[in-house]
C-alpha positions as a Markdown table, in Angstrom:
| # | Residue | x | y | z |
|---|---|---|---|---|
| 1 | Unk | -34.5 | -14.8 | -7.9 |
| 2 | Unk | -37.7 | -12.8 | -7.7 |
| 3 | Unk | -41.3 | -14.4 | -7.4 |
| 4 | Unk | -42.2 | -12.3 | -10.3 |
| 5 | Unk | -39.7 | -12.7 | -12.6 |
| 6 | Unk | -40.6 | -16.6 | -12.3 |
| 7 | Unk | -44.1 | -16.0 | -12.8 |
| 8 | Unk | -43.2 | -13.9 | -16.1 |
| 9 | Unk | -40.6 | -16.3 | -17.5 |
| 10 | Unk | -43.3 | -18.8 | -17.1 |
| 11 | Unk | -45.6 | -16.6 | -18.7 |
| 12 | Unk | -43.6 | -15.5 | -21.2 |
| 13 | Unk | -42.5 | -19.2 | -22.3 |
| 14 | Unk | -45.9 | -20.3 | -22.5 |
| 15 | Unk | -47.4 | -17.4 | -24.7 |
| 16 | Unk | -44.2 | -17.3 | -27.1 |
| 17 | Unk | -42.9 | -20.9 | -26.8 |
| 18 | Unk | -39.3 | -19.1 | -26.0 |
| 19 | Unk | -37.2 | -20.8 | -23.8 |
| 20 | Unk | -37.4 | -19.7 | -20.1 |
| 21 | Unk | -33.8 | -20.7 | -19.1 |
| 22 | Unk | -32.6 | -18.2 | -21.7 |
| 23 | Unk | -34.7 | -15.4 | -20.4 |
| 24 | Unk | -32.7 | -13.0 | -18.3 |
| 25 | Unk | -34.1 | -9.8 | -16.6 |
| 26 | Unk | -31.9 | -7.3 | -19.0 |
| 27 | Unk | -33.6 | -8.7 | -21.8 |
| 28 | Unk | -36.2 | -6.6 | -24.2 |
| 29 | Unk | -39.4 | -7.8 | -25.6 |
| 30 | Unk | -37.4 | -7.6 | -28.6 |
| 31 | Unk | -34.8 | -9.6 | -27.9 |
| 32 | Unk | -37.2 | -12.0 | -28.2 |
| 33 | Unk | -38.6 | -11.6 | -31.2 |
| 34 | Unk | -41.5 | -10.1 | -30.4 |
| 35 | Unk | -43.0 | -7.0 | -32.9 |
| 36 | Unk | -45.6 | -5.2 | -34.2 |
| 37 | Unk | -49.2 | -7.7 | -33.3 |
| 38 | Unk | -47.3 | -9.9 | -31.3 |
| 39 | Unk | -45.9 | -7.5 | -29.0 |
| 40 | Unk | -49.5 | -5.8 | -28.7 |
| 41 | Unk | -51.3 | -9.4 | -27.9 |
| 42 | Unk | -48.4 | -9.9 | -25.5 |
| 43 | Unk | -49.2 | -6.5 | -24.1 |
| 44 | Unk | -53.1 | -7.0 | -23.6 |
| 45 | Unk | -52.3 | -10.4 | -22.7 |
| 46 | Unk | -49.9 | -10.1 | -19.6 |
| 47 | Unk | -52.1 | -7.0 | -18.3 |
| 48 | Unk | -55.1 | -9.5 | -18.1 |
| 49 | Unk | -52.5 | -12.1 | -16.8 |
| 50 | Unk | -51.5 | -9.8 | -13.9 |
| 51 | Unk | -54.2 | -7.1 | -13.2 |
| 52 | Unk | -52.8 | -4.7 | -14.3 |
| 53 | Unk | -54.0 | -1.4 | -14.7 |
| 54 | Unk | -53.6 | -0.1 | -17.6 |
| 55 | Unk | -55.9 | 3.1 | -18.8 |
| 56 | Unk | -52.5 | 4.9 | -19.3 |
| 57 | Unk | -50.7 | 2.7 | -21.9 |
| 58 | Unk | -50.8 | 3.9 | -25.0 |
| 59 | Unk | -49.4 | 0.9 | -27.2 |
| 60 | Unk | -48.3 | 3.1 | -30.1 |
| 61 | Unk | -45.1 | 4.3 | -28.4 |
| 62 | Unk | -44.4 | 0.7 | -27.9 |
| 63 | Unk | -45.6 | -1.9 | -30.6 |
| 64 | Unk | -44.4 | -1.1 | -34.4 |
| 65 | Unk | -47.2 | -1.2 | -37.2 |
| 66 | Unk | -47.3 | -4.0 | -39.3 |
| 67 | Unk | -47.8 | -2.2 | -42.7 |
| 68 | Unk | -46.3 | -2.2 | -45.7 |
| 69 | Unk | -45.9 | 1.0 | -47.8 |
| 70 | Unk | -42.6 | 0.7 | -50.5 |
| 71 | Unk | -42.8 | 4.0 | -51.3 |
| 72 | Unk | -43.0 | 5.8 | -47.9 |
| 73 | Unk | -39.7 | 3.0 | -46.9 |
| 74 | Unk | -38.0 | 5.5 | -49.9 |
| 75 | Unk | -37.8 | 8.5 | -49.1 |
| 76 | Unk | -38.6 | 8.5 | -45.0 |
| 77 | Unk | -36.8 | 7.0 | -41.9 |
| 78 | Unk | -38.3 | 4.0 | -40.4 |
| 79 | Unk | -40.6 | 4.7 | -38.1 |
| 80 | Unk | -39.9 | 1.8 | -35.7 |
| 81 | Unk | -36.5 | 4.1 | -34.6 |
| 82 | Unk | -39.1 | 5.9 | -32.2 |
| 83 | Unk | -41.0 | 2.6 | -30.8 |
| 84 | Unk | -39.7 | 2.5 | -26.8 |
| 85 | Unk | -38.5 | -1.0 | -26.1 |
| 86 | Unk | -39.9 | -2.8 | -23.0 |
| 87 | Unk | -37.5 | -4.5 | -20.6 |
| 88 | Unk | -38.3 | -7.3 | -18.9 |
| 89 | Unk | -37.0 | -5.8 | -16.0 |
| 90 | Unk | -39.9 | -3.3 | -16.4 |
| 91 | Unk | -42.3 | -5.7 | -16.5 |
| 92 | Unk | -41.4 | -7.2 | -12.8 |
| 93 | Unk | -42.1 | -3.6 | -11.7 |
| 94 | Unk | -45.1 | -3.1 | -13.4 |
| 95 | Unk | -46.0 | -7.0 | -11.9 |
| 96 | Unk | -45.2 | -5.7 | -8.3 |
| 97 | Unk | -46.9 | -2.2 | -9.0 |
| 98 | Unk | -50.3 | -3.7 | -10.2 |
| 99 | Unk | -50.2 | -0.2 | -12.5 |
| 100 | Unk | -48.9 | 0.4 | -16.3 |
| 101 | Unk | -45.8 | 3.1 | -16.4 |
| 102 | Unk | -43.9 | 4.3 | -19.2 |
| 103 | Unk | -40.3 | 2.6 | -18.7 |
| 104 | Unk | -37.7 | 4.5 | -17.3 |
| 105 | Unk | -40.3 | 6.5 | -14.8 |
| 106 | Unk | -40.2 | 4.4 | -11.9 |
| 107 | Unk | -36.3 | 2.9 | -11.9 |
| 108 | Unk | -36.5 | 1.0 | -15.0 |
């Protein structure tokens, strides 16, 4: 297995207690479990972690809002539906590239 992947199950196990044996590379952040203000202090988190750079990430496209609005659930389509999930697979590349990209533009 790849050096990196290691590194990010271990990293990933210790900053969301989630078990790293159970962590394969196909996964998505939100497989496990992880939304809204977790995803986004996961985010900031693993670029500090790694050195990544980062001044392209936007973390809209990928972490849903954590508001609650009854109404607006009524009559309009979830938002989340347009959030772009993050494999873990794209975060080894992003590890290996020291440089944030969108997934799916570098062989994600």
């Amino acid at each position: 297995m790849e050096k990196e992947f290691d590194e990010l199950k271990e990293f990933l196990g210790d900053f969301f207690s989630y078990k790293k044996n159970k962590i394969t590379i196909e996964m998505s952040l939100d497989d496990l479990g992880m939304y809204g203000d977790d995803k986004r202090d996961f985010l900031q988190s693993f670029l500090q972690r790694f050195n990544i750079e980062s001044s392209n990430l936007d973390y809209d496209k990928f972490c849903e809002l954590e508001t609650f609005n009854p109404i607006k659930n009524l009559f309009f389509s979830k938002k989340d539906d347009k959030i772009i999930k993050i494999s873990i697979n794209h975060l080894v590349n992003v590890i290996k590239s020291k440089k944030w990209h969108n997934p799916n533009s570098i062989n994600d």
